[in-house]
N, C-alpha and C positions, 0 to 999 in steps of 0.2 A: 076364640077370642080374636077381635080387628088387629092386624096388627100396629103397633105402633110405630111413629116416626114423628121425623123435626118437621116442626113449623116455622115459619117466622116469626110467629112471637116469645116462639121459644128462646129468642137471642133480643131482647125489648123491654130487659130491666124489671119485669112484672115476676108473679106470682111463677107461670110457666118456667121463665127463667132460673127461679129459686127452687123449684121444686127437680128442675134439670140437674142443677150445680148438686142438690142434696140428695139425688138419687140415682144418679150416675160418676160423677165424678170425685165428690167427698169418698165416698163409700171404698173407691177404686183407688184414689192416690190421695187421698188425707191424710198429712200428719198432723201435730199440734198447730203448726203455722200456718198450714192451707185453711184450714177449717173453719178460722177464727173469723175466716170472710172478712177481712179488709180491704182497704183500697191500695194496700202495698204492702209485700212481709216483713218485717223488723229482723232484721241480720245483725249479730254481734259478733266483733272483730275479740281476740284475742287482748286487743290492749283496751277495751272496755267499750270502743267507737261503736255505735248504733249505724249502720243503712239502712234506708230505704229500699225494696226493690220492686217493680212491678212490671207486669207486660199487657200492651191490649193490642187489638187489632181495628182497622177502621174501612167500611165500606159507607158510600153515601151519595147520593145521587138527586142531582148532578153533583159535577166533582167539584166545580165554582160554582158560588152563590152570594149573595151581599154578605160583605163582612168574613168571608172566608173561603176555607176550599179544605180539599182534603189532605192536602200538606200541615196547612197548620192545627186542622183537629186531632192531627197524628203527636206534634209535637205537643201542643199544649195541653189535649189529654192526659197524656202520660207525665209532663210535669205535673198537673193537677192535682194527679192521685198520689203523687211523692209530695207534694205540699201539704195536703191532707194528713198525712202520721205528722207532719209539724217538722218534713224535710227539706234541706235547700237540694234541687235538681244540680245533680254534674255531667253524668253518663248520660248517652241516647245507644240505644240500637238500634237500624233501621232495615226492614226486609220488606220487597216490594212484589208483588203476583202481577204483573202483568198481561193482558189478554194481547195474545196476536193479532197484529193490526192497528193497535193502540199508535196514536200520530205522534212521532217523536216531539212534536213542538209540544206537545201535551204534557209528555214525559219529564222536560227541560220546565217546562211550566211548574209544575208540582215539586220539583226538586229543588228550584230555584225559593220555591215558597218556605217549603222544610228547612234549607239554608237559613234564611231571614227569618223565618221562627224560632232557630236556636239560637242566634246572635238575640233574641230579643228577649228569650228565656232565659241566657245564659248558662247554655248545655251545651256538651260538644258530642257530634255524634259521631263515635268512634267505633264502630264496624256495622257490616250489612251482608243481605241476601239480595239476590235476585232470583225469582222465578219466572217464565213464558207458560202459558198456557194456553191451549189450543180455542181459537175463533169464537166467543161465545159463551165459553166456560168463566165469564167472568164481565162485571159492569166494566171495564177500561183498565183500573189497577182498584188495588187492594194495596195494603200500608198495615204492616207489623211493626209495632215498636216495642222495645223494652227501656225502663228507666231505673238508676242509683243515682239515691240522693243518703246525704250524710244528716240524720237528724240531728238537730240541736236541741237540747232539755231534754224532757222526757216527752217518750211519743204520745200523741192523741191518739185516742182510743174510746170506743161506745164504752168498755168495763169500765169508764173514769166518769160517765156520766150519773148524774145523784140526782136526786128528786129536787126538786126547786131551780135547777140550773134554769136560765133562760136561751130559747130557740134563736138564733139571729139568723138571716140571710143579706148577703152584701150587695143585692141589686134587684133588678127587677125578673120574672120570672118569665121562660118561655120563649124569649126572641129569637133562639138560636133554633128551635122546630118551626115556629111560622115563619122564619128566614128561609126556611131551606123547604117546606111548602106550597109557597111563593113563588119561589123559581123554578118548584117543580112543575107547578103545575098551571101557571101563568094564569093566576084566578084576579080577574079585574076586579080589585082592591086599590083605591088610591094611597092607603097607608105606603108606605117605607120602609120596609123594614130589614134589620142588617143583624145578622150574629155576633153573638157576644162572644165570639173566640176570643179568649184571652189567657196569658200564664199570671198565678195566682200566687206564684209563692212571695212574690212584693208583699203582698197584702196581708198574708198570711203571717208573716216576719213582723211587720209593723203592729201589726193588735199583737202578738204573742208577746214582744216587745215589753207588752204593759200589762197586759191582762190574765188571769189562768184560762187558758183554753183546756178543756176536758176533751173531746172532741170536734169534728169537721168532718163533710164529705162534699164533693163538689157532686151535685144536680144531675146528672146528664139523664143516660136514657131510664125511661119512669118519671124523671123527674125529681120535683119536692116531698111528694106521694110517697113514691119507693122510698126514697132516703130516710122521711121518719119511719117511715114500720120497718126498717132495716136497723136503725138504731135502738127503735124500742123495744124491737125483739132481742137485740144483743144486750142491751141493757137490761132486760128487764124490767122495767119501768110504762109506765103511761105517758103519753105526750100529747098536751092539747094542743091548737091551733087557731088563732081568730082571722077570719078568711078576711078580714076590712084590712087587716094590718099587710098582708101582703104585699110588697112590690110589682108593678106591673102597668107596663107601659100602655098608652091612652089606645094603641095602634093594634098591641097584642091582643087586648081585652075586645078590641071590636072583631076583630075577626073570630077570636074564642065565639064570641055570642054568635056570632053570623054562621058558623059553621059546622059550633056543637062541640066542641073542643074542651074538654078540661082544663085550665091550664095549670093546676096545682100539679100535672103526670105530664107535663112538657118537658123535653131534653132542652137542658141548657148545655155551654161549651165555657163560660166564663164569669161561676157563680161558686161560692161558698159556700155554705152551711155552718154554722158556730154553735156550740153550746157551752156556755160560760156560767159560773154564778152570776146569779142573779143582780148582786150588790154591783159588780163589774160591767153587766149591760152597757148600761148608758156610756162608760168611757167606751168600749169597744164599738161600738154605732158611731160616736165624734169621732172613733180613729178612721175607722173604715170611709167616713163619708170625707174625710181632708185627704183621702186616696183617691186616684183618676179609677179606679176600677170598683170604689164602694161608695159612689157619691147617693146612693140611692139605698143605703142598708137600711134594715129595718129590723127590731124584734117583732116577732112573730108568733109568739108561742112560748109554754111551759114545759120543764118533767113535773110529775106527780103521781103519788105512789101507784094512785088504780088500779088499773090491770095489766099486767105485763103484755109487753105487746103490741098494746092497743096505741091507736091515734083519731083524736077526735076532734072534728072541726066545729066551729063556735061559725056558724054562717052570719050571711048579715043580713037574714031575714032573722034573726034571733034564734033560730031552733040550732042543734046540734045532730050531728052524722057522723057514723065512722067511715074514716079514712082508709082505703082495704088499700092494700098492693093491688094494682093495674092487671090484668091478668096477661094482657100482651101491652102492645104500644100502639097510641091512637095514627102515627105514620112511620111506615119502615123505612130503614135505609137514611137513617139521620147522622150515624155517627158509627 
């Protein structure tokens, strides 16, 4: 038998990805809380207080790109995914790989970014790592973060989603993969286009505010794609989708076509996901869009009973298609 090894779509949010996390690492350090595959574990303090906790890592090339860099996908990531259980971000932790050679203006560059992305999240990041690593063994730096955030109410959760809830997303899809693209690859496009890095838990605060949020997960690699069959798998449930109602910018969508792109399985950096009753919609879309960061929210979709699992899209040529997990990522090295 060939032997096996990692790919790079093995780290690319898709199917490979999932079959990795469930066949090497659940198996090996699974307890109740790892398993549950969320976007951050639910810690309970002694005096009944709920955290947030989570960790990710980020590589991405290049390190600047419109609209971001790898400083603030580091922070705003990881607040993300503490906004998502329905947490306000406090703690950061921050550990750096470094390749030798790496240009100190570079260094002070990225750091100086991470800086201003916590003042803008309103996180303090209070301890770190350094690592060096030998010439090559590495794109410039690499960025480990961890984040504690203190939930308020009860956390969102896929086990909280119920048949009829409605799908929302709070912007447009995609900018943040053809941003970083773009500048990889210097592909003459007169479009514009700039990453939607952003921290989320404003937005997130203001609908839960008002509305029952059951669930959330912000977008990134995969995409819109992964997120629902990650839901409707946990959930158990069906989720349709009508591909007209998605959000998505006039600049994204030309280069999708031009280049063959999906872009329901594009990583975004500063995008939501909501699933809410249904009757609540419509106020949750007026809150999100009188927000600078959901001026563009949209429902998009159902749960219903069908088949667990499954997600299927309503095209807008009329026919319908399932929605599968991505098996890798349509460009690597995004986040």
């Amino acid at each position: 038998m060939a032997e096996k090894r990692i790919l790079l779509a093995h780290g690319a949010g898709g199917r490979l990805m999932r079959d990795l996390i469930g066949g090497v690492f659940f198996p090996r350090l699974g307890g109740e809380v790892l398993t549950r595959g969320e976007d951050a574990a639910v810690l309970e303090k002694a005096d009944g207080r709920q955290w947030a906790f989570t960790t990710d890592a980020f590589v991405v090339t290049p390190l600047f790109f419109p609209g971001g860099d790898i400083g603030r996908l580091a922070v705003f990531g990881t607040v993300n995914d503490l906004a998502a259980m329905g947490a306000k971000p406090r703690f950061l932790s921050l550990a750096m790989v470094l390749e030798e050679g790496l240009d100190l203006g570079v260094l002070e560059r990225v750091t100086d970014s991470v800086a201003r992305a916590a003042e803008e999240a309103e996180v303090q990041v209070v301890c770190g790592d350094t690592k060096v690593v030998e010439r090559g063994a590495a794109d410039g730096i690499y960025l480990c973060t961890a984040g504690l955030g203190l939930i308020e109410g009860e956390p969102a959760s896929p086990a909280r989603v119920q048949a009829g809830d409605a799908v929302l997303i709070s912007g447009t899809v995609g900018d943040h993969e053809m941003a970083v693209l773009l500048a990889r690859e210097g592909l003459p496009f007169e479009a514009e286009l700039e990453s939607d890095c952003a921290p989320l838990a404003g937005l997130v605060a203001a609908v839960r505010g008002e509305v029952e949020v059951h669930a959330m997960r912000d977008p990134t690699r995969g995409g819109l794609g992964a997120v629902l069959n990650e839901i409707a798998e946990q959930a158990g449930l069906q989720i349709e989708i009508d591909e007209r109602a998605v959000p998505v910018a006039p600049a994204v969508a030309q280069v999708c076509e031009v280049l063959g792109f999906d872009l329901l399985y594009l990583a975004n950096e500063g995008k939501m996901g909501f699933f809410v009753p249904a009757a609540q919609a419509a106020r949750a879309v007026e809150i999100m869009r009188a927000h600078p960061l959901g001026k563009s929210a949209a429902i998009v979709g159902r749960v219903v009973e069908g088949r667990a699992g499954r997600v299927v899209l309503n095209t807008v040529v009329g026919g319908r298609r399932i929605l599968d997990l991505p098996l890798g990522e349509q460009l690597p090295r995004i986040c």
